[in-house]
C-alpha positions as CSV (number, residue, x, y, z in Angstrom):
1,X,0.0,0.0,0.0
2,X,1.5,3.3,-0.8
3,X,0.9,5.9,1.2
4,X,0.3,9.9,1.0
5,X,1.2,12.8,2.6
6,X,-1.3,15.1,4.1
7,X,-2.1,18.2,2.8
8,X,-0.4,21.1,3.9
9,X,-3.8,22.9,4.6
10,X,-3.7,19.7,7.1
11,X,-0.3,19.7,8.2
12,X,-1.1,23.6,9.8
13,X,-4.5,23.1,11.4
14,X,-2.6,19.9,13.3
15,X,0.1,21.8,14.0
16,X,-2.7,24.6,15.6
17,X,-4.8,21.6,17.0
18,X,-1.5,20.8,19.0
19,X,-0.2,24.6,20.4
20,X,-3.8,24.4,21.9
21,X,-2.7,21.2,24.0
22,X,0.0,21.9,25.8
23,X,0.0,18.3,28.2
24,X,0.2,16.5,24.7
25,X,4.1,15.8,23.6
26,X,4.8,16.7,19.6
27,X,6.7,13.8,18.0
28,X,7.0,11.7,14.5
29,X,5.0,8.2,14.0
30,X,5.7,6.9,10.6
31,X,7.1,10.2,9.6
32,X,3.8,11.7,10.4
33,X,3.2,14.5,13.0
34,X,1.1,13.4,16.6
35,X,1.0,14.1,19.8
36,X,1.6,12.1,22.6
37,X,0.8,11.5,26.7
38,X,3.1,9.9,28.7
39,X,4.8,8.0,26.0
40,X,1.3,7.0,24.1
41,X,0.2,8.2,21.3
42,X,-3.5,10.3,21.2
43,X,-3.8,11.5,17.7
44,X,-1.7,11.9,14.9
45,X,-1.7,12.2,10.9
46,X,-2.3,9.7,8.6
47,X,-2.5,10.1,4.9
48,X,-4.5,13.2,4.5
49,X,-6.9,12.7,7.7
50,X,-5.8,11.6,11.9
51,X,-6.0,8.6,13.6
52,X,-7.3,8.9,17.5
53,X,-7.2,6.4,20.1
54,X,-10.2,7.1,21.7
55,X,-12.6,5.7,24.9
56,X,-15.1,3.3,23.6
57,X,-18.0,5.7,24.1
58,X,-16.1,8.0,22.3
59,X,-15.5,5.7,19.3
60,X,-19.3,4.9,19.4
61,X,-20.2,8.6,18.6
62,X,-18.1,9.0,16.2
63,X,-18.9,5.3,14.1
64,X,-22.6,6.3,14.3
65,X,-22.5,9.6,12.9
66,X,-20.3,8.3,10.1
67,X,-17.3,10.8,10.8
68,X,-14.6,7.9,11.5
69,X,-14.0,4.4,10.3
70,X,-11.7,1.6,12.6
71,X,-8.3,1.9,11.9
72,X,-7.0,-0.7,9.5
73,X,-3.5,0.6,8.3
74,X,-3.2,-3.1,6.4
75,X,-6.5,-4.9,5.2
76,X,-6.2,-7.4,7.4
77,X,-5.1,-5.4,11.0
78,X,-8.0,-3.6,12.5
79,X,-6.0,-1.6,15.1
80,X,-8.2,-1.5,18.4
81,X,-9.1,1.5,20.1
82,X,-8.1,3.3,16.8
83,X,-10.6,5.2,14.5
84,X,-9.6,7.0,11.3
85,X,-11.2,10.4,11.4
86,X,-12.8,11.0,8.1
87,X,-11.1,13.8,5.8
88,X,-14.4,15.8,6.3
89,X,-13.6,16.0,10.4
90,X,-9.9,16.2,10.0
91,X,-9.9,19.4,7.9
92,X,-12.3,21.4,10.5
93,X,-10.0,22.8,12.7
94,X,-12.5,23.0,15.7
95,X,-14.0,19.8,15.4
96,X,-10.5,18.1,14.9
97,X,-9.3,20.0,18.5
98,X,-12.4,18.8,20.3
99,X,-11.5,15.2,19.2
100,X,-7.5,15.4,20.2
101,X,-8.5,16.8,23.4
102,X,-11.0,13.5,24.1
103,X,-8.2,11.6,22.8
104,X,-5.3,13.5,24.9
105,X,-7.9,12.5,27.9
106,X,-8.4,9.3,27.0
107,X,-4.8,8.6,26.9
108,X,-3.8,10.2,30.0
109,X,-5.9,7.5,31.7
110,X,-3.5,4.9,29.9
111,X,-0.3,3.3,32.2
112,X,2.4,5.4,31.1
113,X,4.7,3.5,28.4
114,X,7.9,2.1,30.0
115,X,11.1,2.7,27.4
116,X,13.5,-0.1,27.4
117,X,16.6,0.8,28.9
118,X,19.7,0.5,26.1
119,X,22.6,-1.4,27.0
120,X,26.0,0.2,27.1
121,X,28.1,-0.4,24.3
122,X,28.1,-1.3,20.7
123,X,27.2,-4.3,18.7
124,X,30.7,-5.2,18.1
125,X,31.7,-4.9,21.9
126,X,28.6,-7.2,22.6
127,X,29.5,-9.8,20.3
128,X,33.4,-9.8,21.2
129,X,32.0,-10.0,25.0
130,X,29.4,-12.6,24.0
131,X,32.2,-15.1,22.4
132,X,34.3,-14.8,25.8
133,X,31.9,-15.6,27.6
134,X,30.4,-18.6,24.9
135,X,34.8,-19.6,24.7
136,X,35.1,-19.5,28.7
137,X,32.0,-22.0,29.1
138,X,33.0,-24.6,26.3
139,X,34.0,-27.8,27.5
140,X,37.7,-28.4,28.1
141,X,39.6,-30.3,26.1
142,X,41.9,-32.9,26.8
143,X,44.7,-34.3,24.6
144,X,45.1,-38.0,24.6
């Protein structure tokens, strides 16, 4: 599936959606623009409309009025808790904030994500480290 980059008419009302929510973090996903909570992502671009993880009730609203779809980046993964906003919703900038801000709520409520802490050193200090340690556990030999 090829994708496409959103709009630039887009690209500025998200970038206005998000100086109006100051507890939501600004990074990259997929080379998109979204906005994070404690490490998880609320809302963010997709193609030329968002994606929001919202609260079920929230999802509900938004199915029966026709203004999202669920979140299916491949045909055959239906991401839960995801809706695609449609284009129509996206490209309103006050109906798009009053979404990221039920999404930016929704997601504070989530655990915060854990990183994984990195290891010191590089891959080749690893593996020199991993064969001592593989040559000091081999079994002895002895010469007959």
């Amino acid at each position: 599936m090829k994708l496409t980059k959103p709009s630039a008419s887009l690209v500025t009302e998200f970038k206005w959606v998000q100086s109006q929510l100051p507890r939501a973090q600004p990074r990259k996903m997929f080379g998109y623009d979204a906005l994070f909570v404690n490490g998880n992502m609320a809302i963010g671009l997709w193609q030329n409309t968002c994606v929001a993880k919202l609260s079920s009730v929230d999802q509900a609203e938004l199915l029966a009025r026709g203004a999202a779809t669920p979140f299916a980046p491949n045909k055959d993964r239906v991401m839960t808790g995801w809706l695609e906003l449609s284009e129509e919703l996206a490209h309103d900038p006050e109906e798009l904030l009053t979404w990221a801000e039920r999404a930016v709520a929704h997601t504070a409520t989530l655990p915060p994500k854990v990183r994984a802490q990195k290891t010191a050193g590089t891959t080749a200090q690893k593996a020199v480290a991993k064969k001592a340690v593989a040559k000091k556990n081999a079994p002895k030999r002895t010469r007959r």
